[in-house]
C-alpha positions as CSV (number, residue, x, y, z in Angstrom):
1,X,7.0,21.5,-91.8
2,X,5.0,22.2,-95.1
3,X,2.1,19.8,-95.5
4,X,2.3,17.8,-98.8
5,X,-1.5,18.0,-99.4
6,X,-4.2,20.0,-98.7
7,X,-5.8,16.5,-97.1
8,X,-2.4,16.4,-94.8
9,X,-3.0,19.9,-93.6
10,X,-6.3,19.0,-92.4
11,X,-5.6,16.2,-90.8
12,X,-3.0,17.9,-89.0
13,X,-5.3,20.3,-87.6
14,X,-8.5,17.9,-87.2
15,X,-9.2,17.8,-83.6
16,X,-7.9,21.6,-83.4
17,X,-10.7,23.2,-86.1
18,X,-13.5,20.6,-85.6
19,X,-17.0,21.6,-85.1
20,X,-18.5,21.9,-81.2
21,X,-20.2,18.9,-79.8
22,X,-23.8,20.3,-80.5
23,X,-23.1,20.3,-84.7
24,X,-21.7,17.2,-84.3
25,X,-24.4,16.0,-82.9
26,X,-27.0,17.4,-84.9
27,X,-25.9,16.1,-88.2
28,X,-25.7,12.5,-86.9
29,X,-29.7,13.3,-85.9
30,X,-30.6,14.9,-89.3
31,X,-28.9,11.9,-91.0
32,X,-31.2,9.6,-88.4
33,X,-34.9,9.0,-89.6
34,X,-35.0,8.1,-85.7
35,X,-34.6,11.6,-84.7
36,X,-37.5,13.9,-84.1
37,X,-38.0,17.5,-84.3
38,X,-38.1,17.7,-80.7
39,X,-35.4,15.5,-80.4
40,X,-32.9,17.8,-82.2
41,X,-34.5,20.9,-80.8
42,X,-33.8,19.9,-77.3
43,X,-30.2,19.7,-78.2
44,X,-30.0,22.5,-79.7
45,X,-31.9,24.3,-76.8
46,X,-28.7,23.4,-74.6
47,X,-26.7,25.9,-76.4
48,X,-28.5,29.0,-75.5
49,X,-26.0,31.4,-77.5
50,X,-27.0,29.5,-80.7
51,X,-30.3,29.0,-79.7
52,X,-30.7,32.5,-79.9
53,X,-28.9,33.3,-83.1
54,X,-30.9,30.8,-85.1
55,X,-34.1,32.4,-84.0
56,X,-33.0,35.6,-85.1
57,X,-32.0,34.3,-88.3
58,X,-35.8,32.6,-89.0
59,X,-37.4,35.4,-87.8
60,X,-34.7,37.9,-89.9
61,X,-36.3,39.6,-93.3
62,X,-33.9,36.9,-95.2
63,X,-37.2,34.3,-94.5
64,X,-39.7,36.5,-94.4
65,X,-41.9,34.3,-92.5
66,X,-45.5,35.6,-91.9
67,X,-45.3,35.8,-87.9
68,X,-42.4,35.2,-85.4
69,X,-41.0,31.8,-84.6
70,X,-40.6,31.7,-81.2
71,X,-39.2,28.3,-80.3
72,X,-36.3,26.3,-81.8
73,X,-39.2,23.4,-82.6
74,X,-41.6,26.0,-84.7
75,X,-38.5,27.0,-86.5
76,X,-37.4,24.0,-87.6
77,X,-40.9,23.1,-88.8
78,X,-40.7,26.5,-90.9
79,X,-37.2,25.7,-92.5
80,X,-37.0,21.9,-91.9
81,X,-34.4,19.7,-90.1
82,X,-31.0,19.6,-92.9
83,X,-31.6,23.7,-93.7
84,X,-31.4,24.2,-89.5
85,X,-28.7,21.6,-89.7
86,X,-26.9,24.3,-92.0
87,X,-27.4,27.0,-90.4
88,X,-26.1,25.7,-87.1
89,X,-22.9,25.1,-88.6
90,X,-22.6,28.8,-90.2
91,X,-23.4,30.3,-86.8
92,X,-20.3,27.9,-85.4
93,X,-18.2,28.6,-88.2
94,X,-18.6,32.4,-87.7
95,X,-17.0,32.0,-84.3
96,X,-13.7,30.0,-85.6
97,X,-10.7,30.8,-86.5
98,X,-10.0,33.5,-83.8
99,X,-6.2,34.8,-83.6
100,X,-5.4,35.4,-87.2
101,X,-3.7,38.4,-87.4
102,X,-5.2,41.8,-88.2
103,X,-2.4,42.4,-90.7
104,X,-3.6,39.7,-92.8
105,X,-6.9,39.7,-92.4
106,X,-9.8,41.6,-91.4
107,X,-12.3,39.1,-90.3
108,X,-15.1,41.9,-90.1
109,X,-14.4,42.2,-94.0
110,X,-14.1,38.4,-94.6
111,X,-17.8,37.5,-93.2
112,X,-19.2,40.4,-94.7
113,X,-17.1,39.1,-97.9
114,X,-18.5,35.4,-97.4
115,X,-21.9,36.7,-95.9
116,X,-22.8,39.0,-99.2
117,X,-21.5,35.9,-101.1
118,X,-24.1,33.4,-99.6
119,X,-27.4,35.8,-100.2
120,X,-25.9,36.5,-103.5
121,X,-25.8,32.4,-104.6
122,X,-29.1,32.0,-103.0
123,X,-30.8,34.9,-105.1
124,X,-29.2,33.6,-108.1
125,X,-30.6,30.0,-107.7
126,X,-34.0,31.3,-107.1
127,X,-33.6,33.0,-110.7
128,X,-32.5,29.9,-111.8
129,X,-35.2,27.6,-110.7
130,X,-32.8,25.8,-108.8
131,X,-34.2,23.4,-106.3
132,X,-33.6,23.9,-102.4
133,X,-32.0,27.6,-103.2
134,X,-31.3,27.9,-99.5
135,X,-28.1,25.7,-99.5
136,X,-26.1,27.8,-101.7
137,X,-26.5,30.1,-98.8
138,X,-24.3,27.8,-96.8
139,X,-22.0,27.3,-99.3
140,X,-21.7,30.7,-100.2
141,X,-20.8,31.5,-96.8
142,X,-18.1,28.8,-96.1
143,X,-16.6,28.9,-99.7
144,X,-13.6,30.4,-98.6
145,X,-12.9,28.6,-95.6
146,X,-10.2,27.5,-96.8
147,X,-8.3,30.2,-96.9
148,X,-8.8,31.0,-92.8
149,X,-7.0,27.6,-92.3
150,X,-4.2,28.9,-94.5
151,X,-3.8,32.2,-92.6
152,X,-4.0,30.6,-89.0
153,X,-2.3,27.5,-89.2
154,X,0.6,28.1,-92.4
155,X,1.0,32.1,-90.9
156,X,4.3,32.3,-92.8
157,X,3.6,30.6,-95.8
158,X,0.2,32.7,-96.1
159,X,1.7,35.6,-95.5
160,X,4.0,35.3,-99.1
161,X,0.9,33.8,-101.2
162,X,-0.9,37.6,-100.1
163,X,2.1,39.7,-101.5
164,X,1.6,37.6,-104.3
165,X,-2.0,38.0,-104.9
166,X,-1.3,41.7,-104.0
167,X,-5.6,41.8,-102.9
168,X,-6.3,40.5,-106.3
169,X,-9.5,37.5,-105.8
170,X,-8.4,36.1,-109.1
171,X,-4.4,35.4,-108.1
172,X,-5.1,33.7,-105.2
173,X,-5.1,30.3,-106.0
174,X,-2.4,30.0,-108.6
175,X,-0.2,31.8,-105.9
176,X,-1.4,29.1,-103.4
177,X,-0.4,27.1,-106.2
178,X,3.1,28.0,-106.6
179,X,3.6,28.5,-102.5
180,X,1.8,25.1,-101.3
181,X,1.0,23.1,-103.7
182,X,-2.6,23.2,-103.7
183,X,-5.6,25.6,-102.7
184,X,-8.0,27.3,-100.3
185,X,-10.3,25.5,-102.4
186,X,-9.0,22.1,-102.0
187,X,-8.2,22.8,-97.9
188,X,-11.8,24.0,-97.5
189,X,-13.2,21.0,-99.4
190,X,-11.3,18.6,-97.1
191,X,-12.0,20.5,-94.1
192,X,-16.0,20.2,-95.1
193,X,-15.2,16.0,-95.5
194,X,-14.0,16.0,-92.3
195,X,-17.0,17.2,-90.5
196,X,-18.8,14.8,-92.8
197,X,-21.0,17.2,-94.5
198,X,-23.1,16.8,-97.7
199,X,-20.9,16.6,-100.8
200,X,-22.9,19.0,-102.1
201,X,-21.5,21.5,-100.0
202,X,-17.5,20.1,-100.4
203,X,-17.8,19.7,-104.2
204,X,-18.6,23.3,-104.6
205,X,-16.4,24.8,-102.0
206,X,-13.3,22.3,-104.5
207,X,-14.0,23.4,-107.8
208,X,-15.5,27.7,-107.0
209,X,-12.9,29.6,-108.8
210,X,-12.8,26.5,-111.8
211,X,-16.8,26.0,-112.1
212,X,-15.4,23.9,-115.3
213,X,-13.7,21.3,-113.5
214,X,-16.6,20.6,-111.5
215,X,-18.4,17.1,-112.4
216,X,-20.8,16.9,-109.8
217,X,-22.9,19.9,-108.8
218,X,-22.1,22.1,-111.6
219,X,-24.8,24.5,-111.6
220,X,-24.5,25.3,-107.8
221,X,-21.0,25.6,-108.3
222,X,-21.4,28.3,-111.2
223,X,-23.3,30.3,-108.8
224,X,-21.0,30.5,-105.8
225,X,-18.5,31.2,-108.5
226,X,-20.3,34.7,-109.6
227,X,-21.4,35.4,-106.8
228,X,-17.8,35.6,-104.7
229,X,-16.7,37.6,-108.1
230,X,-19.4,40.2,-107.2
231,X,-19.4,39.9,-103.5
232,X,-15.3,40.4,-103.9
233,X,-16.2,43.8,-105.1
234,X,-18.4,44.9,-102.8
235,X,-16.1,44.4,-99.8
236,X,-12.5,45.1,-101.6
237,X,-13.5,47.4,-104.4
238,X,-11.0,48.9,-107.3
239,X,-10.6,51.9,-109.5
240,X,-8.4,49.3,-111.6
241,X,-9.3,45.5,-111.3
242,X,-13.1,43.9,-111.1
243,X,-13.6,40.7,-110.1
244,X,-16.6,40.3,-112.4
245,X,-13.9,40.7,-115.4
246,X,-12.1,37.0,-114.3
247,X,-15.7,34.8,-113.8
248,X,-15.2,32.2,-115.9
249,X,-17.1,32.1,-119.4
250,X,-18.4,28.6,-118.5
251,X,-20.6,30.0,-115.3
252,X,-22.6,32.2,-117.6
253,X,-23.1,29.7,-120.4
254,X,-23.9,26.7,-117.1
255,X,-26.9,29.3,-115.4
256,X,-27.6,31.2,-118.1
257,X,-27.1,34.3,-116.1
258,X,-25.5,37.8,-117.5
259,X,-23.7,39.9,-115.3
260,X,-26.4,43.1,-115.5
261,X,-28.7,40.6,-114.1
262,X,-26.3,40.1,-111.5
263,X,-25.2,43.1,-110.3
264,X,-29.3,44.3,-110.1
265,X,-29.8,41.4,-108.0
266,X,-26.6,43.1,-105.9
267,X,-28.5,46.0,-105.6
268,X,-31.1,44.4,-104.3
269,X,-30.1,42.5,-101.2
270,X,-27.7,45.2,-99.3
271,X,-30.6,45.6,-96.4
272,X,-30.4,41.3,-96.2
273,X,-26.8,41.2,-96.0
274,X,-26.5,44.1,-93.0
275,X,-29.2,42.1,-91.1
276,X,-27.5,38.6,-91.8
277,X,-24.0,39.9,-90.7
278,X,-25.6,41.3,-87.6
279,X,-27.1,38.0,-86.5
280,X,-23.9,35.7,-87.5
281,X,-20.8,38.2,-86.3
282,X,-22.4,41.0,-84.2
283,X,-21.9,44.5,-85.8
284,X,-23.2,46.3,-89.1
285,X,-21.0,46.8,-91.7
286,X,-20.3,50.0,-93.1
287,X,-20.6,49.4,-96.8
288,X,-23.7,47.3,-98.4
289,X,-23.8,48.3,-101.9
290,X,-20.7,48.3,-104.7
291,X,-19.0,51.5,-105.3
């Protein structure tokens, strides 16, 4: 049966797409000025796989620390216990969602989609002056969340709101819209509430393809808007449609960005993307610059 609301959808599916024990568990300690670095490194510790993967993304060109980090402890010293926190939960998030179907979805193409847009909102916060640039790199990356809940869980439904959209970034969430009801945006937002993360992350994940309607957040939510616009390109380009003609007229006037300085800054970070992609899903992707 068709959920009524994106918040019904989720909590349909809540003990189905939750986060493992070791995120869980994490967040409570970040939240807990009881909690100690070592105390949250030894749990991370008991997950070896992740272990490994956030190592490789402190000691990854994307930080540039001055020497390698060796230990889960050092690391968290270097980036600090809520940006760990983060990153833990978009090396789990990389491993959901298994079982959509290839004819819907590429998932190689939607993390290098999601991937490119996170370093993308990161550099443009750093132009921006924009404090803590590092979450946008979260949020960049689980923006479109959403829409993997969509495609797994509503196949059918999913499957009509594509030939809809017909690939076009901009279509999507009026044709979610007219099929559902409501959006990838809104479905990812309350799929972020329900592993209780920061609002700063849901707010902007609600409101990315509308940075207008967004009351809280507004600047961050701008920049996740652009940079999806540009990242769409990068990974679904056209001889006939750009993304970057449909970002909203708002997210330039709210960062005070222009779109040349946007696409130089894409120019810029194709090495960073191919080495983040690496770490999170395993294999290189094939294209790293637009065409």
């Amino acid at each position: 049966m068709k959920p009524k609301t994106a918040t019904e959808l989720v909590a349909s599916i809540d003990q189905v797409v939750s986060l493992p024990e070791v995120c869980l568990r994490i967040n409570e300690m970040v939240e807990d000025a009881n909690s100690s670095v070592e105390d949250i490194s030894q749990v991370i510790m008991q997950d070896t796989n992740l272990s490994a993967r956030l190592l490789r993304l402190v000691n990854s060109a994307y930080y540039g620390l001055p020497g390698k980090v060796a230990t889960i402890s050092r690391a968290i010293t270097f980036v600090g216990t809520a940006e760990l926190r983060d990153l833990t939960i978009v090396t789990t998030s990389c491993r959901l969602f298994s079982g959509i179907p290839s004819s819907m979805i590429n998932m190689q193409d939607f993390w290098h989609f999601s991937i490119a847009t996170g370093i993308l909102a990161r550099q443009f916060s750093k132009q921006c002056n924009l404090l803590h640039p590092e979450r946008l790199f979260v949020v960049g990356v689980l923006h479109d969340i959403g829409r993997l809940v969509l495609l797994w869980h509503l196949t059918s439904l999913a499957r009509d709101i594509l030939l809809i959209a017909r690939g076009k970034n901009q279509l999507f969430t009026q044709a979610e819209q007219d099929v559902l009801g409501f959006s990838h945006g809104e479905v990812g937002y309350e799929l972020i509430r329900s592993w209780q993360l920061p609002r700063s992350i849901s707010e902007v994940i609600r409101h990315h393809h509308e940075p207008g309607s967004a009351t809280e957040h507004r600047m961050e939510t701008a920049l996740v808007h652009i940079a999806q616009a540009l990242a769409y390109d990068l990974v679904w380009p056209s001889d006939t449609d750009s993304s970057t003609d449909n970002i909203d007229d708002q997210a330039w006037e709210i960062t005070g960005l222009s779109l040349t300085q946007c696409q130089e800054t894409l120019g810029q970070v194709g090495l960073q993307i191919v080495e983040l992609y690496t770490v999170l899903v395993g294999n290189a992707v094939k294209r790293t610059a637009p065409r």
